[in-house]
C-alpha positions as CSV (number, residue, x, y, z in Angstrom):
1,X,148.6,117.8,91.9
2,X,146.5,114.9,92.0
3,X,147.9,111.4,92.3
4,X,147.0,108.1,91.3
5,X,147.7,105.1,93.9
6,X,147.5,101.7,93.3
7,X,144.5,99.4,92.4
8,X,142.9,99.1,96.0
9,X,141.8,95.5,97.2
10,X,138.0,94.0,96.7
11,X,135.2,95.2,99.0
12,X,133.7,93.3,102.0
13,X,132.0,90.5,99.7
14,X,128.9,91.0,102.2
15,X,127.7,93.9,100.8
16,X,126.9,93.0,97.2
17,X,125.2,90.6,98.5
18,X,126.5,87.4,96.7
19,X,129.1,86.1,99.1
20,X,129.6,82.3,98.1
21,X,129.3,83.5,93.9
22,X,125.9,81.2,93.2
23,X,123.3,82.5,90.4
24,X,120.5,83.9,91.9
25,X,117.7,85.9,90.1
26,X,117.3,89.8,90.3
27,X,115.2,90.0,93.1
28,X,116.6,87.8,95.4
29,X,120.2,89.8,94.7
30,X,118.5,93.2,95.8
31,X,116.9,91.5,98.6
32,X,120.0,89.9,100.1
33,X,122.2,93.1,98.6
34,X,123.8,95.6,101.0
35,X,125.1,97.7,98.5
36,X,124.4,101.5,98.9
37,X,123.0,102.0,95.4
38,X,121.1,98.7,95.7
39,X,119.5,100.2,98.4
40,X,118.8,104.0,96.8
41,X,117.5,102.4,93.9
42,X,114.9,100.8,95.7
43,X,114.2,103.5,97.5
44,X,114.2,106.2,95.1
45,X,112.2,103.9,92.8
46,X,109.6,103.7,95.9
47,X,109.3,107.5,96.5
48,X,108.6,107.5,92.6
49,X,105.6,105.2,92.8
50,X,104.4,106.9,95.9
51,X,104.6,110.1,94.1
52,X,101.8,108.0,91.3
53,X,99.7,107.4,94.4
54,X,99.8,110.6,96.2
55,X,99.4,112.5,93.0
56,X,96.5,110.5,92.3
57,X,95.2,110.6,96.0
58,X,95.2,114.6,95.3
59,X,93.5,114.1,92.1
60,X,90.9,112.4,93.9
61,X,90.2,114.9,96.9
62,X,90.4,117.7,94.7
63,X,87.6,115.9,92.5
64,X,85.3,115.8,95.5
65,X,85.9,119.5,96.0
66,X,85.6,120.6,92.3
67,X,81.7,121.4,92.7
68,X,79.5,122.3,96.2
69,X,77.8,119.8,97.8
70,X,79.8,117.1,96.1
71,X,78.6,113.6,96.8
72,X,81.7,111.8,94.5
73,X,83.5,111.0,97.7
74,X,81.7,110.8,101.6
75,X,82.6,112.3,104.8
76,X,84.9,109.6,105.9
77,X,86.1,108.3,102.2
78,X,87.7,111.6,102.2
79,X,89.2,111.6,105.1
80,X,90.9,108.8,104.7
81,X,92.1,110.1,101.2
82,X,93.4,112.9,103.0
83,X,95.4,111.4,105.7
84,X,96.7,108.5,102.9
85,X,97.6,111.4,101.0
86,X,99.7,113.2,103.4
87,X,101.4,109.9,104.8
88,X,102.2,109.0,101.2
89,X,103.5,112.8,100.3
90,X,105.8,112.9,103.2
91,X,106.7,109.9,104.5
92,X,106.6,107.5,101.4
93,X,107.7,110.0,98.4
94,X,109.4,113.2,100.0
95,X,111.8,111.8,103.2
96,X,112.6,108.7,101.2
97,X,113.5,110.5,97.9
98,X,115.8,112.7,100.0
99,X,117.9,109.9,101.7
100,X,118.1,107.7,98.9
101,X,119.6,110.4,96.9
102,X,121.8,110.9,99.4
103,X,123.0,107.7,100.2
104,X,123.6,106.8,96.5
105,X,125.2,109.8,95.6
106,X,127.5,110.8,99.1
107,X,129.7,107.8,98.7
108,X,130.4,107.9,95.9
109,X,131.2,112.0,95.9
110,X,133.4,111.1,98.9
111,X,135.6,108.4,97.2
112,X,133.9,105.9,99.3
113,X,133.8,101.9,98.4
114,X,130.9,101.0,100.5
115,X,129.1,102.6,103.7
116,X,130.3,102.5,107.3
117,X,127.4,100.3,108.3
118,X,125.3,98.0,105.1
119,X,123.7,96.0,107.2
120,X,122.4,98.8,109.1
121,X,121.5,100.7,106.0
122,X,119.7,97.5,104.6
123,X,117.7,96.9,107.5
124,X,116.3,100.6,107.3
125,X,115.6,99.8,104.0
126,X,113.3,96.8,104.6
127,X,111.3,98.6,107.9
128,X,110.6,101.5,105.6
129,X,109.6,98.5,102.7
130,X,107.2,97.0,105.9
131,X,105.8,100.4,106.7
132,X,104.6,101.3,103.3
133,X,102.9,97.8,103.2
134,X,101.3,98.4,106.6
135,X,99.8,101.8,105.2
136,X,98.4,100.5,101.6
137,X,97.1,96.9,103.5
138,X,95.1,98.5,105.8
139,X,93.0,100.1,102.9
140,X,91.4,96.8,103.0
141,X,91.0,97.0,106.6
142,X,90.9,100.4,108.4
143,X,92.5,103.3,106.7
144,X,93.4,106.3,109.2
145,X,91.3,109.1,109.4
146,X,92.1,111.3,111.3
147,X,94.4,113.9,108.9
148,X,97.6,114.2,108.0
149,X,98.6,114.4,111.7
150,X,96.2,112.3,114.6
151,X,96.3,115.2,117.0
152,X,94.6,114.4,120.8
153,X,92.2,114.3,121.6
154,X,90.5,113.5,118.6
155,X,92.8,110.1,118.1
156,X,91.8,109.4,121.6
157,X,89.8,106.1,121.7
158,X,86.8,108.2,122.8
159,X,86.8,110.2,119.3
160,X,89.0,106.9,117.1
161,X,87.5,103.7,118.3
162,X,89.2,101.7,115.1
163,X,92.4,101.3,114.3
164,X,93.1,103.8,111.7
165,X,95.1,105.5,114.0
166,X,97.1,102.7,115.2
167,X,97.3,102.2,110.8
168,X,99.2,105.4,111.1
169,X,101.1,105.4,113.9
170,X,102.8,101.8,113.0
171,X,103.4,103.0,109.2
172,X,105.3,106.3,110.1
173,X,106.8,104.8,112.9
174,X,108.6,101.8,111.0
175,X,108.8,103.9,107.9
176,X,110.5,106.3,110.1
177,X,112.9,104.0,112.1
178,X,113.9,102.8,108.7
179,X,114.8,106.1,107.1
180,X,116.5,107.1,110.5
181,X,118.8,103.7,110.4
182,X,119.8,104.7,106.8
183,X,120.6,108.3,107.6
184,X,122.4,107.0,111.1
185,X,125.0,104.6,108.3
186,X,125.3,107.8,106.3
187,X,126.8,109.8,109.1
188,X,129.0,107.3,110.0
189,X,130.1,107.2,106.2
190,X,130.5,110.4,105.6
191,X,132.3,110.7,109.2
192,X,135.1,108.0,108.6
193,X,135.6,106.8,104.6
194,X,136.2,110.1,103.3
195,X,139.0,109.5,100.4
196,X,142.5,111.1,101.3
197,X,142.6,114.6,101.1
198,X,138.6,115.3,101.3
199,X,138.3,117.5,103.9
200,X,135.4,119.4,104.9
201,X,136.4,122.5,103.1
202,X,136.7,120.3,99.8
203,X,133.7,117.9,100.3
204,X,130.9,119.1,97.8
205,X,128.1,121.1,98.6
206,X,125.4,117.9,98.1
207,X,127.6,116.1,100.6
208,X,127.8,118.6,103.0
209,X,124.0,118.9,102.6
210,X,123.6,115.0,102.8
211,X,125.7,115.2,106.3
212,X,123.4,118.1,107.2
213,X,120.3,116.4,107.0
214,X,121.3,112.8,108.0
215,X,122.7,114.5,111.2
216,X,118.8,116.2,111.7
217,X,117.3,113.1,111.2
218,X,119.3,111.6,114.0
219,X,118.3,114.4,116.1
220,X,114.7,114.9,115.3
221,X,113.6,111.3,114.4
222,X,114.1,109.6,117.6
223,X,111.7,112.8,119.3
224,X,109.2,111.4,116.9
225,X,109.4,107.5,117.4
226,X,108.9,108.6,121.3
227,X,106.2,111.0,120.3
228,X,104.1,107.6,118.9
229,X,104.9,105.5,120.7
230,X,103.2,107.5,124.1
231,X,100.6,108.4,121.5
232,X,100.1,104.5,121.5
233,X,100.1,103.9,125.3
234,X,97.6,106.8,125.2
235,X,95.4,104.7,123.4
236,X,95.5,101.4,124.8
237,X,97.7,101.3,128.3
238,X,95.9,104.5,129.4
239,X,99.6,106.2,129.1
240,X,98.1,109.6,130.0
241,X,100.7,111.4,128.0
242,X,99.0,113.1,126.0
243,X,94.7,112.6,127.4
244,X,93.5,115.8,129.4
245,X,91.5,114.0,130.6
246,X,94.1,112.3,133.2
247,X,96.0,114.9,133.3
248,X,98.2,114.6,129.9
249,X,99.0,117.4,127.7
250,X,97.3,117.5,124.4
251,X,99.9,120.3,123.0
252,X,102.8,118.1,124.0
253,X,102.3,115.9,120.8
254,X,102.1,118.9,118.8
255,X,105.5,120.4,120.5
256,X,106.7,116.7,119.2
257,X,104.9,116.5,116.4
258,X,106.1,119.3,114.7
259,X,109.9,119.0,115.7
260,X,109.8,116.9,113.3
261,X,107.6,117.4,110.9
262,X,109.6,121.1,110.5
263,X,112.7,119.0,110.4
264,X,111.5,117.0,107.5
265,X,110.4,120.4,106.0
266,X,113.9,121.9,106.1
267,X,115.2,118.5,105.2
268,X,113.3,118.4,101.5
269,X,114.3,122.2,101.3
270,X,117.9,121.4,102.2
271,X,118.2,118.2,99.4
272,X,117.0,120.3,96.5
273,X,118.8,123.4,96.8
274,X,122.0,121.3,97.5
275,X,121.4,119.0,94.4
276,X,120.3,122.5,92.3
277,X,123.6,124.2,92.8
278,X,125.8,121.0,92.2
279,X,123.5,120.9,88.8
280,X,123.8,124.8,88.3
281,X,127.9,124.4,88.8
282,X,128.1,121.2,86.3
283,X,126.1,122.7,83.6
284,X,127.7,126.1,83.8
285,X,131.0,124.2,83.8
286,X,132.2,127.3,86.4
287,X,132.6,126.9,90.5
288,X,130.0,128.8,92.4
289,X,131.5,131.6,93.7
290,X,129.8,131.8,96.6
291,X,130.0,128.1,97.4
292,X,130.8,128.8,101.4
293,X,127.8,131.3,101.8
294,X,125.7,128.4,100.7
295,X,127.1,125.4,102.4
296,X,126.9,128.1,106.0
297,X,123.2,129.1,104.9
298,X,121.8,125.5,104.4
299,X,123.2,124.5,107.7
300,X,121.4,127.6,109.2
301,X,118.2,126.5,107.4
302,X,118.5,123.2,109.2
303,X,118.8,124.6,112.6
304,X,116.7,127.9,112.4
305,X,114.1,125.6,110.8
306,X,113.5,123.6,112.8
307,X,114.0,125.7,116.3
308,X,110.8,127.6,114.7
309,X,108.6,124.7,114.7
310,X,105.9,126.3,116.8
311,X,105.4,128.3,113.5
312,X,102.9,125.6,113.2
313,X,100.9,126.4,116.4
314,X,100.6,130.2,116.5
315,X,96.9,129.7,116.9
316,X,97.3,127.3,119.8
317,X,97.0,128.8,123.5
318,X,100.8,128.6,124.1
319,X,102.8,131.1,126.0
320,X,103.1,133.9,123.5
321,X,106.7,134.6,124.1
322,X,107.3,130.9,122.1
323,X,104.8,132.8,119.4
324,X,106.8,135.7,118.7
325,X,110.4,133.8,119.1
326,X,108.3,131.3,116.3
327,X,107.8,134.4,114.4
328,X,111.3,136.1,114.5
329,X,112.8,132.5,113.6
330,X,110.6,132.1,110.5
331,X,110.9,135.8,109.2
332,X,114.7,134.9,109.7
333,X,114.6,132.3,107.1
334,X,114.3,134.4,104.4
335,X,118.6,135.5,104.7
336,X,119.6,132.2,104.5
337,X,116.9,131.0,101.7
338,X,117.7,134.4,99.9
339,X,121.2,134.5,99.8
340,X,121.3,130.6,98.1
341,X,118.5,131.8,95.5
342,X,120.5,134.9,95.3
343,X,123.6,132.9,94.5
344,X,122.3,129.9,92.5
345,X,120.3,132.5,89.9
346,X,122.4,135.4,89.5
347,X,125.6,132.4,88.6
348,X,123.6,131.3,85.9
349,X,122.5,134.8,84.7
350,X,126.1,135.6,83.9
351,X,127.1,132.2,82.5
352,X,126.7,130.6,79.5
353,X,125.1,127.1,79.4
354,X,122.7,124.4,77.5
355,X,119.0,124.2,79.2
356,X,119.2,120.4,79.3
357,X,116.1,118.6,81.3
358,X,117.9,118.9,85.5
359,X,118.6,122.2,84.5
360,X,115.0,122.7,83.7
361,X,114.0,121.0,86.6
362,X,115.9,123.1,88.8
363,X,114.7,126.5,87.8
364,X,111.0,125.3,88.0
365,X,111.4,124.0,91.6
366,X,113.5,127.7,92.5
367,X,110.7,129.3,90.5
368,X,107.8,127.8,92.4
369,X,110.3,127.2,95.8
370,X,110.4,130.8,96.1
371,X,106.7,131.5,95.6
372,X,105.7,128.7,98.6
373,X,108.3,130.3,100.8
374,X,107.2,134.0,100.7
375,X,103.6,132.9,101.2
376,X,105.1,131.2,104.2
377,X,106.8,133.5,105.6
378,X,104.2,136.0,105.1
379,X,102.1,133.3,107.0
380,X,104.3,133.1,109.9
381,X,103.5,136.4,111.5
382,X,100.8,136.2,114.4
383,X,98.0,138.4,112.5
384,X,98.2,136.4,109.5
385,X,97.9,132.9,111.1
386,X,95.3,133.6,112.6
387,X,92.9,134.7,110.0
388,X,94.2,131.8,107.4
389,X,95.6,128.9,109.6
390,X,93.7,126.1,108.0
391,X,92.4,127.4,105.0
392,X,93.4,126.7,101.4
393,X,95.4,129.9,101.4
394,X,98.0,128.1,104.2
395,X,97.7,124.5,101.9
396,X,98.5,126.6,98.7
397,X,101.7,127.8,100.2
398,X,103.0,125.0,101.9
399,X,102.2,122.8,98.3
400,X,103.9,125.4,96.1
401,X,107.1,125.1,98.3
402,X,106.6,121.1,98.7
403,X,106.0,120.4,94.6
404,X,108.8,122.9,94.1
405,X,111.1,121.6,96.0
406,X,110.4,117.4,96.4
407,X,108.7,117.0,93.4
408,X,110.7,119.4,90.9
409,X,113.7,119.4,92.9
410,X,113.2,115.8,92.9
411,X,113.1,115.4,89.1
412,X,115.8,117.6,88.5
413,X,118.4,115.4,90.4
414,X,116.8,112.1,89.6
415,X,117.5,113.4,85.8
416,X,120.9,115.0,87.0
417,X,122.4,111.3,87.9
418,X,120.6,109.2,85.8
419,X,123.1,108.5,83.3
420,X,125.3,107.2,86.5
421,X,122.8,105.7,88.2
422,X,121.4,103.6,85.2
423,X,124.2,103.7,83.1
424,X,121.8,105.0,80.2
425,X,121.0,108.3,78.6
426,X,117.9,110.4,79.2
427,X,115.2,111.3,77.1
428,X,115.5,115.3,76.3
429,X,112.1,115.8,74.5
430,X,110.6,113.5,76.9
431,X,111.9,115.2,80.2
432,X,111.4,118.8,78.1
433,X,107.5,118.2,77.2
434,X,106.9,116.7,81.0
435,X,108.3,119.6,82.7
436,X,106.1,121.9,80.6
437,X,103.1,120.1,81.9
438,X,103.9,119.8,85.4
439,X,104.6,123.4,85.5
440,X,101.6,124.4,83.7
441,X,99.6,122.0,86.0
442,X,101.0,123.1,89.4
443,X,100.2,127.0,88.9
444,X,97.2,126.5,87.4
445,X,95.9,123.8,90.5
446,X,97.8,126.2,93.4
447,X,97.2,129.6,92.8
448,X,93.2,130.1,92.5
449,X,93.7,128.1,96.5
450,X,94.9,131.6,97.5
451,X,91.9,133.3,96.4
452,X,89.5,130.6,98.0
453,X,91.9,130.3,101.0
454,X,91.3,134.0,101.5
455,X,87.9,133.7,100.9
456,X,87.4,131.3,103.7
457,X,87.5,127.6,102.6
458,X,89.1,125.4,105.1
459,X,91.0,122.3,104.6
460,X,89.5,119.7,106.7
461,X,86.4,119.9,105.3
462,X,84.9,117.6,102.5
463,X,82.3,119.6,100.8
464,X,81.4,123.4,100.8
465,X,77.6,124.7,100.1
466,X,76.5,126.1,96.7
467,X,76.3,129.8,98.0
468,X,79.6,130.1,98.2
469,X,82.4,132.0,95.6
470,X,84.7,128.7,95.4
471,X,83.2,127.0,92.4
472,X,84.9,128.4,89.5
473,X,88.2,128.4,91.5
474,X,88.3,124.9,92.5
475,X,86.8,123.6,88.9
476,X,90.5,125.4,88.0
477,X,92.2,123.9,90.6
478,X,91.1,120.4,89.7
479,X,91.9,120.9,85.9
480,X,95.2,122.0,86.6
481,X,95.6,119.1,89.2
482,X,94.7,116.9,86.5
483,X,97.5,118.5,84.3
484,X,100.1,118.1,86.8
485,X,99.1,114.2,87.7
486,X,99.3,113.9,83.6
487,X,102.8,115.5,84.1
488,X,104.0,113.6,86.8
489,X,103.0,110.3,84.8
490,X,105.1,111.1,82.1
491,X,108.0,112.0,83.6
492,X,108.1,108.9,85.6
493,X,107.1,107.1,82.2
494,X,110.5,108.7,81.1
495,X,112.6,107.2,83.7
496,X,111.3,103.9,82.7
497,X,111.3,104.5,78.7
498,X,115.1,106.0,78.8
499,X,116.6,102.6,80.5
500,X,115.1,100.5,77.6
501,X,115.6,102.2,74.5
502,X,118.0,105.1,75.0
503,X,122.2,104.3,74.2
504,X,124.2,103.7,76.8
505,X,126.1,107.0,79.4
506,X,129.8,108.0,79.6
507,X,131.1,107.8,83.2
508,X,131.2,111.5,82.7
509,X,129.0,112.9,80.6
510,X,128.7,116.3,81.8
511,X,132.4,117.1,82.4
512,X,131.2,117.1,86.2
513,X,133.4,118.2,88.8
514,X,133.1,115.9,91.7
515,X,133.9,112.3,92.2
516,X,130.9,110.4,91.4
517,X,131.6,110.7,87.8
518,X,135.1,109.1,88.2
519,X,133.3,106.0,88.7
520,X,131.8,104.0,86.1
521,X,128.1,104.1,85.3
522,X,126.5,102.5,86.6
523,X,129.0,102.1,89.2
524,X,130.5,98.3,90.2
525,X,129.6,97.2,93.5
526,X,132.6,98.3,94.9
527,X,132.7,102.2,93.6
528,X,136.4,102.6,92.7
529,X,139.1,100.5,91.9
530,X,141.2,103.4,91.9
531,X,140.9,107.0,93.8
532,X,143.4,109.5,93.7
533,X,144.3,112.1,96.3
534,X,141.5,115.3,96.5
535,X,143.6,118.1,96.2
536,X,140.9,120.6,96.0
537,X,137.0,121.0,95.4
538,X,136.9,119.9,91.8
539,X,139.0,116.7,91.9
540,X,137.5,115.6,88.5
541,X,138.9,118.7,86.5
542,X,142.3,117.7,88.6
543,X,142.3,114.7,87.3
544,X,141.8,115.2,83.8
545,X,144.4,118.1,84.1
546,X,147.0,115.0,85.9
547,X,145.9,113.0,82.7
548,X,146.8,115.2,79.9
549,X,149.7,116.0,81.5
550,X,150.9,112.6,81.8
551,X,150.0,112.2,78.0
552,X,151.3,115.2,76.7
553,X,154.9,114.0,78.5
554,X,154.8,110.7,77.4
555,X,154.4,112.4,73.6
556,X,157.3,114.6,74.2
557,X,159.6,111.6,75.3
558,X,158.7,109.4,73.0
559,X,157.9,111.5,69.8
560,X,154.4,110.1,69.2
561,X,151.0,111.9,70.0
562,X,149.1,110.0,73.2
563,X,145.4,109.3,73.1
564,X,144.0,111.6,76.0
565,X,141.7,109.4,78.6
């Protein structure tokens, strides 16, 4: 049974921002607003424009690489491409897409009004706004360039003398620090404003997921703040954390390092694969039946993840009884990982449904998930890192599992709520014709990188010489780079196009399942006037089961047929 309680009172007037009911324009309401889905809207809309620049960043680098002895882009233009590009991919597009999906849709799944902490959530919002900016404004100062991650002692002052690596330590850092506050209100949220009757055993998978990752942000992120800020001291204090020189460990920032960067790994992995089954259930209209075997195996991939983290420094000279438990952990990963793709694929094999675009979406990111993570996993054992670490073979893999699962995953829950999180309807042959090109462009730019990664080409350089096998393969890996940037435009263009000229969304347009479509869409600032009691783990098929029962008794004592809500 599912009951309906009386209209509940207004929400803290602080968190919609407008708390003495003047007129103010748009941007001054988000700016002051500590509404949740204020906040994920900016931030989702952030990770989507970062997506623009990093695909175009790759564009770029992959132009310079497209023909030997390429003079399009110099020695130190590309390496500050490169190190853009992977600050942008991760920290600006991937981490923020995840959390802002997750704190616009966990409330609301949860029968929460508002978040345990808005201000908190809205100052995390504004340091990650501030990060970005110090990233993009030192392009007209000092960009970093010293990679994707400054490792000593090469971001010594010795090796660095500018500031590009103090660029990219106070960009991650505040963009980090930001995303950590957000995460820290969305544990708290999802901790103590659960609606009556949602217990764990009932909460849906994307919120169990959302608790899963907010909880290893807590854990991991601080590991990292400390991680740069020593790299800092390092630099100008002479902190000697990390400087062999004065006695410092140069593989301690890489222990760090990579704590968290394997956290944020399992983190993207984690959001997509939640968001895919929630989309695989709603458009199947049939509960997963394995929904506890993939709730238990994400929370495995969280921890086993990120315990492996020296995966990423098999070819260091660390004790080689923290290789082989590295090893053992990342072969490990394939149960957990195999038993959701197991799960997700053969429920929609036996179901009937309609391919609409999140469904699309979702089978391209499991299609080129699982390709990424065998390569991976393949890469994990001793013999093979050791003969590929660094070369375009390791790059391939870790993109196909990245695009797969931020970019496609990405698209495919973006799509998923758009109708609640706009309140408008989305293109289908827009989203349809976008897909095909961003699939199309990401195997045909990743896979010749195996055969040139094989071959030898390594990833930190700029050019290669003309007596080399690479040509033709990176001419194809360019074109299809191209392809996918022209996807990736247009499906962004879509988001954009569908919120001016498509008719407006039902609350429920899907016949979903969970709680987020009981609310209006978009939602008002305060979620719910009404929330009934969660009874079990599809409280929206509960509820319109409570509603036609009430209608078809009111018909039989009155003698009139009841419209059905």
């Amino acid at each position: 049974m599912t009951s309906f309680p009386r209209t509940l009172p207004p929400t803290r007037p602080e968190v919609s921002g407008s708390t003495d009911g003047e007129s103010n324009p748009r941007w001054i309401e988000i700016a002051k607003s500590a509404d949740h889905k204020v906040i994920s809207l900016v931030l989702i809309s952030a990770a989507f424009g970062s997506l623009f620049l990093a695909a175009l960043e790759l564009l770029l680098l992959r132009i310079q690489l497209s023909v030997p002895e390429n003079v399009f882009l110099n020695a130190v233009t590309f390496d500050r491409l490169l190190s853009i590009y992977g600050v942008t991919a991760i920290f600006l597009f991937a981490l923020p897409l995840c959390i802002g999906l997750f704190y616009y849709v966990v409330p609301l799944q949860i029968g929460s009004r508002t978040t345990a902490l808005p201000r908190v959530g809205q100052t995390g919002l504004w340091l990650f706004i501030l990060g970005a900016g110090v990233l993009y404004a030192a392009l007209l100062f000092t960009p970093p360039e010293t990679g994707i991650n400054p490792l000593p002692p090469f971001s010594e002052l010795a090796f660095a003398p500018n500031n590009g690596v103090d660029v990219w330590i106070t960009s991650t850092g505040m963009v980090t620090l930001g995303l950590l506050m957000i995460a820290i209100d969305l544990v708290a949220t999802v901790h103590t404003l659960r609606a009556p009757g949602m217990a764990w055993r009932r909460a849906p998978i994307f919120t169990v997921a959302g608790a899963t990752v907010s909880w290893l942000l807590v854990v991991t992120a601080p590991i990292f703040l400390a991680a740069v800020t020593m790299l800092m001291l390092d630099r100008h204090d002479d902190g000697g954390f990390f400087s062999g020189a004065v006695g410092g460990a140069p593989l301690l920032w890489q222990h760090f390092s990579y704590i968290f960067f394997t956290a944020s790994y399992m983190a993207i992995s984690i959001t997509a694969l939640a968001a895919i089954a929630e989309i695989i259930q709603t458009f199947t209209h049939r509960e997963l039946p394995g929904r506890k075997v993939i709730v238990w195996s994400l929370i495995s991939i969280a921890i086993i993840g990120t315990l492996a983290w020296t995966q990423n420094m098999l070819t260091t000279p660390i004790p080689s009884g923290w290789k082989y438990i590295a090893m053992f952990l990342s072969i490990s990963l394939i149960v957990p990982f195999g038993l959701i793709f197991y799960n997700l694929i053969s429920h929609v094999s036996r179901s009937d449904f309609h391919m609409q675009a999140p469904l699309r979406f979702a089978m391209g990111a499991l299609s080129l998930a699982s390709i990424g993570l065998l390569a991976e996993i393949a890469q994990s054992t001793i013999g093979v890192a050791s003969q590929l670490s660094h070369t375009y073979d390791a790059w391939a893999a870790t993109h196909f599992a990245l695009v797969g699962f931020a970019v496609f995953g990405g698209f495919a829950a973006v799509t998923y709520w758009y109708p609640k999180m706009t309140g408008f309807q989305l293109n289908e042959d827009r989203a349809k014709k976008s897909f095909q090109i961003m699939f199309l462009g990401t195997v045909v730019a990743l896979l010749p990188l195996f055969v040139v990664g094989v071959e030898g080409q390594v990833t930190d350089s700029y050019r290669y010489f003309i007596d080399t096998d690479f040509k033709i393969y990176n001419i194809i890996s360019a074109v299809g780079t191209l392809i996918l940037f022209v996807g990736i435009v247009l499906a962004i263009g879509n988001l954009i196009k569908s919120r001016l000229d498509e008719p407006a969304a039902l609350p429920d347009p899907y016949r979903g399942e969970s709680l987020e479509w009981f609310a209006l869409s978009p939602p008002p600032p305060h979620n719910f006037d009404v929330l009934p009691d969660v009874r079990s783990t599809q409280p929206m098929r509960d509820i319109r089961d409570a509603l036609a029962r009430r209608d078809t008794e009111a018909a039989a004592s009155t003698g009139e047929p009841q419209p059905v809500a």
